[in-house]
N, C-alpha and C positions, 0 to 999 in steps of 0.2 A: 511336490506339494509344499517344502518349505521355503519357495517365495509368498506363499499365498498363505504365512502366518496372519496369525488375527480372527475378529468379529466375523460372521457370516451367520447369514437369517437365511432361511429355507420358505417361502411362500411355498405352499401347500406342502406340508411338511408332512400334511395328514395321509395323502395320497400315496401309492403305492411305488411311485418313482421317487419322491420324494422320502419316502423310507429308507429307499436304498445309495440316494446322494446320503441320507445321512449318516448312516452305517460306514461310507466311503471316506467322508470328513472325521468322523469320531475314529479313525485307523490313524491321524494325524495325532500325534501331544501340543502342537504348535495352533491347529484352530481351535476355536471358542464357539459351538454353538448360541445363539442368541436367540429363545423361545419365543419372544415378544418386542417388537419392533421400536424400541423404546428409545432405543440409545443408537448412537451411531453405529455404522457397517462397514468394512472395509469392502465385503462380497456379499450379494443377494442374488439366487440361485430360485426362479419362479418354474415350478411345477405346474402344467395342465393336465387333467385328466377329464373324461366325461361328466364326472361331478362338477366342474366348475360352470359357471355362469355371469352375465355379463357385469354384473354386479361387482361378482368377484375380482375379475379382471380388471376393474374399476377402482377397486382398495389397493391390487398390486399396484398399478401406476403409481398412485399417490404414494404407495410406501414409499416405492424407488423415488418419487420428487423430493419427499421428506427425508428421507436419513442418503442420499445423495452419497450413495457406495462409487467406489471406485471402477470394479467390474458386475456386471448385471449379466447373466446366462438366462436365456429363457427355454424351456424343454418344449419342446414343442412335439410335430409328430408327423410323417411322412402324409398326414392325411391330409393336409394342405393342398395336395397337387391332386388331378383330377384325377378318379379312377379309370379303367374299361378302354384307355386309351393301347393298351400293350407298350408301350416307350419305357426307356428307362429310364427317371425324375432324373435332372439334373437342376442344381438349386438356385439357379436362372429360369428353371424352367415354369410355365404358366402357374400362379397360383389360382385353382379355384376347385375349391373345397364339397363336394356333395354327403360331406356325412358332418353329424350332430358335432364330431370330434373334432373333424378338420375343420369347422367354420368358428368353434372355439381356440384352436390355437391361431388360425390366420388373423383373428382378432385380439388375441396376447399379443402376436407378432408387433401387429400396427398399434395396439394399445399401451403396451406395457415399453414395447421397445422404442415408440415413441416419448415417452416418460424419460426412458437412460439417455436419450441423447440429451432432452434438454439438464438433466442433472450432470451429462457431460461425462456420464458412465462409458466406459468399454465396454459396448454388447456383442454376446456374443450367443448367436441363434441357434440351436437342436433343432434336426427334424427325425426324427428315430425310425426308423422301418417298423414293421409288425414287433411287437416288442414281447416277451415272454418273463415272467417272473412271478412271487407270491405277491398277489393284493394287487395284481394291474389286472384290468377290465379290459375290454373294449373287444376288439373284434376275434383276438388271440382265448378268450373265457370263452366267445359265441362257440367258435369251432370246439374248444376241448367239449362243452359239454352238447354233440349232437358227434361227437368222437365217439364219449361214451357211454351215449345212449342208445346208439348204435344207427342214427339218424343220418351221420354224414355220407356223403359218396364224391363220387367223381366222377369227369364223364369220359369216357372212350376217344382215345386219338387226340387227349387235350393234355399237354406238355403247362400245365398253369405252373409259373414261377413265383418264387417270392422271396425278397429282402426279410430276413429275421437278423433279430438282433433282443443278448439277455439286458434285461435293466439293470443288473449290477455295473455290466461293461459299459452301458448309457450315461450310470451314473458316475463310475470313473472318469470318463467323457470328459463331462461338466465342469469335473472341478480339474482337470487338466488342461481344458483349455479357459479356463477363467482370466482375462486379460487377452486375450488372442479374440480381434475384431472378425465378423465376418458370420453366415451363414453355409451349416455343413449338415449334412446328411449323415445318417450314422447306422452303418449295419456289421454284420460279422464278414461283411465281404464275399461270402458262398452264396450259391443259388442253391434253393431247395427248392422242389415240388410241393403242391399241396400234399400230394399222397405221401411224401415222407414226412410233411411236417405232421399227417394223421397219425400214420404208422408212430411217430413218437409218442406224438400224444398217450396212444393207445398202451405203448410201452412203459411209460410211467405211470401208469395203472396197474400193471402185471395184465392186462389182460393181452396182449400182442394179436390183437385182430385187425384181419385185414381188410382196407377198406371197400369198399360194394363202390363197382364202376358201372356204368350207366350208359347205353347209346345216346348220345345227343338227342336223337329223336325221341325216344320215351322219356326223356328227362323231361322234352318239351311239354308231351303230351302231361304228365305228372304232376308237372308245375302249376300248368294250365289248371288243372282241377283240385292240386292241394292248395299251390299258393295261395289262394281266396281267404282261406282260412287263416283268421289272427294267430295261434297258437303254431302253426306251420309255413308264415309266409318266411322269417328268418331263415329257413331253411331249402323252402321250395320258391320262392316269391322268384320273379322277373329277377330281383337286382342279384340277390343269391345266385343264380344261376347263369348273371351274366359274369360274376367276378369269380365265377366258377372255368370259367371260358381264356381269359386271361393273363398275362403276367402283369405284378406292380413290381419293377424293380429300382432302388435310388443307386444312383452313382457315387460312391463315396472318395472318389482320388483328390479330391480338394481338402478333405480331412486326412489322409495319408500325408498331402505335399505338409503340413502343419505339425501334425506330428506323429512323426513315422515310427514313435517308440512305443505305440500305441498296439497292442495286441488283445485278439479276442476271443472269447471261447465261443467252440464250434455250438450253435445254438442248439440243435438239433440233440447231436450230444451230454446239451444238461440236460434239453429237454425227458429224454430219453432214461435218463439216470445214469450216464454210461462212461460221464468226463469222473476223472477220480482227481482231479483237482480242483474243479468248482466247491466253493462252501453250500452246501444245500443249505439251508436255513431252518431244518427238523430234524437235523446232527448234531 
């Protein structure tokens, strides 16, 4: 980290990835948080999360035209690439987005990263896998809580895989490859199961229950008559039950070749409470 003394501004600083880039940066004596985009930047590190909007995406540009940092990182999010496909993303691989998430970062991507080149920025693009940590949303909150409400399941004979990855390690990422051009994928590198990634869930709750598996065909039938309903289609609906069917996995050997000194924690494992080297953040 100390080539990359100096200024650095956090766009969405508020958000919950952006908490943990900054937590990552303040480990530095040699970087300078910059709260307000006022003054020049050597590094500008743009946060998406489902709370943004195009608007917002809109000021990021302009910061980055305006105070014309040197490297520009945008975090993005594996949800870029198409779901229900079963393939493993590879970061060539088609962008097209079907959730609220993935059609706001694809639009940072071409927005914001369009801005660093004309400012003549080094960008360098995140696409995060399912990402797990405090104050991150999105589809990692849906499962914890129908975890432990005791609403989630799975379905029989269905081997569903997934790319996870903690936002701490996301956020180390970022500011390790700050100057390093290119788009990378970014996970713990394991495959998990839904059902292990439940079963953790469930573990760092103390409650260790197991999760209720389903025949395909009553799940159908289930679906068919819960999904209709607003309050249960997240869980029973068509789309739930087809990403239930499954694997989204990203290839990450392109962010290895770059940089291989890069190690991660087993995600599962923090999840779980079980890594005794992760910092929880309520220690």
């Amino acid at each position: 980290m100390d080539r990359y003394a100096g200024k650095v501004f956090i766009a969405g600083a508020d958000t919950g990835i952006g908490q943990y880039v900054a937590q990552v940066l303040c480990a530095s004596p040699d970087i300078e948080l910059v709260e307000t985009p006022a003054v020049a930047v050597e590094e500008a590190i743009c946060c998406i999360d489902e709370g943004a909007d195009a608007a917002g995406i809109r000021e990021m540009a302009q910061m980055v035209e305006r105070l014309a940092p040197k490297h520009v990182a945008v975090i993005s999010s594996w949800q870029v690439y198409p779901r229900g496909t079963d393939e493993t993303a590879f970061e060539n691989s088609r962008v097209s987005p079907d959730t609220h998430l993935g059609r706001l970062c694809a639009e940072a991507e071409d927005v914001v990263g369009g801005a660093a080149r004309r400012a003549g920025a080094v960008l360098t693009v995140l696409r995060p896998a399912m990402m797990f940590g405090t104050g991150i949303g999105g589809e990692a909150v849906e499962m914890f809580r129908q975890v432990i409400s005791g609403r989630y399941f799975s379905l029989r004979g269905v081997r569903a895989l997934r790319s996870t990855v903690c936002a701490l390690d996301v956020a180390r990422v970022a500011v390790a490859l700050l100057g390093t051009e290119g788009v990378y994928n970014v996970s713990d590198g394991r495959e998990h199961t839904l059902v292990e990634i439940a079963e953790a869930m469930s573990a760092n709750t103390g409650m260790h229950k197991r999760t209720v598996v389903l025949p395909r065909r009553w799940a159908k039938i289930l679906a068919a008559t819960l999904g209709v309903l607003p309050g249960l289609r997240s869980c029973w609906g068509r789309e739930a039950l087809a990403e239930k069917s499954v694997s989204c996995m990203v290839d990450t050997s392109a962010l290895a070749q770059v940089a291989p000194q890069l190690t991660f924690h087993d995600t599962l494992e923090v999840l779980s409470r079980r890594d005794k080297e992760y910092p929880y953040q309520d220690e």
